[in-house]
PAMIDO-285567 format. One record per residue (C-alpha): residue number from 1; residue in three letters; chain; z negated, x negated, y negated. Coordinates in Angstrom, 2 decimals, always signed. Layout:
N
NUM; Ala; A; Z; X; Y $
...
***
This chain:
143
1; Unk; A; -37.04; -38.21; +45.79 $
2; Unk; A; -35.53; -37.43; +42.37 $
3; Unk; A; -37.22; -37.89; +39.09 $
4; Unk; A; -35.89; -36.05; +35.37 $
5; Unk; A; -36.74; -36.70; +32.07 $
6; Unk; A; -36.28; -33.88; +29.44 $
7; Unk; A; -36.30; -34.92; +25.98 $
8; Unk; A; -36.63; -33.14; +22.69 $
9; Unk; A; -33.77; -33.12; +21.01 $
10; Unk; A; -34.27; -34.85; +17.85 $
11; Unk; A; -33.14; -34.26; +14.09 $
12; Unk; A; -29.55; -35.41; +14.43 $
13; Unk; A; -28.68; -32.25; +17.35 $
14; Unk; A; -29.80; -30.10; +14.40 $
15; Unk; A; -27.17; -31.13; +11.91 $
16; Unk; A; -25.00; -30.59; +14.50 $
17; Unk; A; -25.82; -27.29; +15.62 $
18; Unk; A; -25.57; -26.16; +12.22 $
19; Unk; A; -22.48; -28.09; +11.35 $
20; Unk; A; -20.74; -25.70; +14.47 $
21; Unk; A; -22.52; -22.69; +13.12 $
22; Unk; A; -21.29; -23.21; +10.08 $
23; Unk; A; -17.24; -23.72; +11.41 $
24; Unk; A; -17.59; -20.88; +13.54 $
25; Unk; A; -18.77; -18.63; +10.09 $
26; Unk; A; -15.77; -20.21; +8.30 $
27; Unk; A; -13.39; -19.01; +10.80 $
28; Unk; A; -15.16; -15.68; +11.04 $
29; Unk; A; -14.82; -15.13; +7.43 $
30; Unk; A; -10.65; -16.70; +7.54 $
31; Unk; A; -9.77; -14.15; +10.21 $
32; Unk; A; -11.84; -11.32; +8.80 $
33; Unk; A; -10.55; -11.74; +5.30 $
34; Unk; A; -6.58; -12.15; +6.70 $
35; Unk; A; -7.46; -8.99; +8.61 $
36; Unk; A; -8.29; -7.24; +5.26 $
37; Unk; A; -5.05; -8.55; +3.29 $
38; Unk; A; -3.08; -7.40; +5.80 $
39; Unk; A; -4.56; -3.65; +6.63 $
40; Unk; A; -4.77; -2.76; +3.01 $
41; Unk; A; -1.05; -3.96; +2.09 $
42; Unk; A; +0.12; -2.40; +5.24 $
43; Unk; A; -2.18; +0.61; +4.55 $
44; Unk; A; +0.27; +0.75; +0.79 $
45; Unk; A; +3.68; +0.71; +2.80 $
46; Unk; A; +4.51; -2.69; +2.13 $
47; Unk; A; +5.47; -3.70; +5.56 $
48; Unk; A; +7.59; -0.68; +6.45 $
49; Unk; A; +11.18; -0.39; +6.69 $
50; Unk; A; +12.94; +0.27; +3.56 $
51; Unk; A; +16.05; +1.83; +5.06 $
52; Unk; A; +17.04; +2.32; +9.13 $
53; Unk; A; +20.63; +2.45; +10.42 $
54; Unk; A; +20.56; +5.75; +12.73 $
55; Unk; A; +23.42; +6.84; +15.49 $
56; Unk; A; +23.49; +10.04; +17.53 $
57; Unk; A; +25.30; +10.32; +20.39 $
58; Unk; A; +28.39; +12.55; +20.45 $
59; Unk; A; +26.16; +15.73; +21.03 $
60; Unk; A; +26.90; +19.16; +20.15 $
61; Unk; A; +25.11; +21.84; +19.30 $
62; Unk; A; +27.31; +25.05; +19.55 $
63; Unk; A; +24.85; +27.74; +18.81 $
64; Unk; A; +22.88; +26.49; +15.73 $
65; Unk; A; +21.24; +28.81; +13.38 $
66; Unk; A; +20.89; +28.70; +9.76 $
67; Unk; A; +17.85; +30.14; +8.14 $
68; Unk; A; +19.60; +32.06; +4.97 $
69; Unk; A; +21.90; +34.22; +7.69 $
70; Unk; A; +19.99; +34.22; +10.97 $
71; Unk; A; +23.62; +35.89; +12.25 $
72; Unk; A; +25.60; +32.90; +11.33 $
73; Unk; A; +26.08; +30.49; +14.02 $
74; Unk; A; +27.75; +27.58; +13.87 $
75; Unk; A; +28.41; +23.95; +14.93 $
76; Unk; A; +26.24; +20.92; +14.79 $
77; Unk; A; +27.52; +17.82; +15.73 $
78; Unk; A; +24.94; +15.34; +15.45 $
79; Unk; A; +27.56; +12.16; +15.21 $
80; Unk; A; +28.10; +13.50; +11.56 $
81; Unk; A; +24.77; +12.46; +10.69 $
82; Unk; A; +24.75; +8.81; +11.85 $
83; Unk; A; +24.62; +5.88; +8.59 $
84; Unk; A; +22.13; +4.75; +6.58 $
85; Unk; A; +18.88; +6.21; +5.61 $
86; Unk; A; +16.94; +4.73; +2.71 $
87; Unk; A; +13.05; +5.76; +1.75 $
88; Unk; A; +13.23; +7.78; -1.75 $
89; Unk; A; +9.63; +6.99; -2.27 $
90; Unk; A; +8.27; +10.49; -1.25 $
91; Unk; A; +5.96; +10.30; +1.49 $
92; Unk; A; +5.18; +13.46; +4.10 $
93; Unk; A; +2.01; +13.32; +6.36 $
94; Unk; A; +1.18; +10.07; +5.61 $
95; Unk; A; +4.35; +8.29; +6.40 $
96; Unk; A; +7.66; +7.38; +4.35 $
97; Unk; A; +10.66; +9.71; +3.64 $
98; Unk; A; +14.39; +8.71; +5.01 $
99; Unk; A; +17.21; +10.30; +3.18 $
100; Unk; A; +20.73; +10.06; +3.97 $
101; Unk; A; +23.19; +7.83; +1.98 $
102; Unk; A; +26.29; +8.29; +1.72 $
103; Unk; A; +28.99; +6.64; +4.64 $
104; Unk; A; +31.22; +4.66; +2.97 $
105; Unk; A; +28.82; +2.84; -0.23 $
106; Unk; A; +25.50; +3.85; +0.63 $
107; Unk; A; +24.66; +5.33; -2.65 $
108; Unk; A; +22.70; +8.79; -3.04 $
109; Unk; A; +24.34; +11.71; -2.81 $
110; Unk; A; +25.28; +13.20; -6.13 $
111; Unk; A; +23.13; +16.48; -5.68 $
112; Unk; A; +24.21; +18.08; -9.25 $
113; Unk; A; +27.13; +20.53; -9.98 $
114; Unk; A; +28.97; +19.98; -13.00 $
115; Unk; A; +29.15; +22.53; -15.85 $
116; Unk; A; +32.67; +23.48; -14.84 $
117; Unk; A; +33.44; +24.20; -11.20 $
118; Unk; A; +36.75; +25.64; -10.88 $
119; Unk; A; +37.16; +24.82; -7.23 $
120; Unk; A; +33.57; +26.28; -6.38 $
121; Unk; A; +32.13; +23.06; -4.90 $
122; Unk; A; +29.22; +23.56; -3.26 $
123; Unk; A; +26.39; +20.70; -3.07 $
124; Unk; A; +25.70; +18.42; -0.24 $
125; Unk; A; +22.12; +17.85; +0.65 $
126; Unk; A; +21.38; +15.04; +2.67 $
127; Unk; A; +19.61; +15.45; +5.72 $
128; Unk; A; +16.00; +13.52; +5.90 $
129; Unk; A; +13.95; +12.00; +8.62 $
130; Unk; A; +10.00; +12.74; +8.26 $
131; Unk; A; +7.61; +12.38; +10.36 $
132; Unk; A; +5.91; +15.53; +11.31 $
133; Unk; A; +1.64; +15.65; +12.33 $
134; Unk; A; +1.87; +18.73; +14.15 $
135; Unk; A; +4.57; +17.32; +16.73 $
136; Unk; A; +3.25; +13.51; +16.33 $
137; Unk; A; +6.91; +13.00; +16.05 $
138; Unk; A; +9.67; +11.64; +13.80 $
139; Unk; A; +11.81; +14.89; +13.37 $
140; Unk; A; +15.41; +15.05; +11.72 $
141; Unk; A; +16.05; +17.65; +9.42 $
142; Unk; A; +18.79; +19.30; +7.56 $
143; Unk; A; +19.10; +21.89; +5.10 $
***
């Protein structure tokens, strides 16, 4: 037959007891304070991309519409957009603004017109990438 003593544990178990208590409250507080940093920089953009290198494929869209003469159609190829896109510091539904750069430096587009334009230059607008809510999309746009 089998005989068991239980004994109270004595002051020493305490300490320890509280001395893992006290570890496991440490780490608690380490992880839940790391968890803060990180949402609230995150939360100010810090960890997004600054700029994104974008290529289309070599699609075509023969029919495209433009808004100022719904009976103008014309061409869009899609390849003509591909290069860098840098955030302007605008920000649209929450999320950062892309604008195009231009292909060869990757500078901004120059979107003034000098004083005197004898060869009638128009102005290039660079296309952006925003995100859009309503879709729950990244949408590329042009104007």
């Amino acid at each position: 037959y089998f005989r068991t003593e239980f004994r109270r544990p004595t002051l020493g178990w305490k300490a320890k007891s509280s001395f893992f208590v006290a570890v496991y409250l440490f780490n608690l507080c380490g992880l839940l304070g790391g968890m803060i940093y990180v949402s609230v920089r995150q939360s100010r953009g810090d960890f997004q991309c600054k700029s994104i290198t974008v290529k289309f494929r070599e699609d075509i869209w023969r029919e495209a519409t433009v808004d100022s003469n719904p009976d103008d159609k014309r061409v869009l190829v899609y390849s003509f957009f591909n290069g860098v896109y840098a955030q302007d510091g605008s920000m649209h539904d929450g999320r950062p603004v892309y604008i195009e750069r231009r292909k060869f430096d990757g500078t901004e587009f120059d979107t003034t017109l000098p004083s005197f334009n004898p060869f009638n230059e128009t102005v290039i607008i660079p296309a952006k990438i925003q995100y859009c809510e309503r879709f729950r999309a990244w949408v590329f746009m042009h104007e």
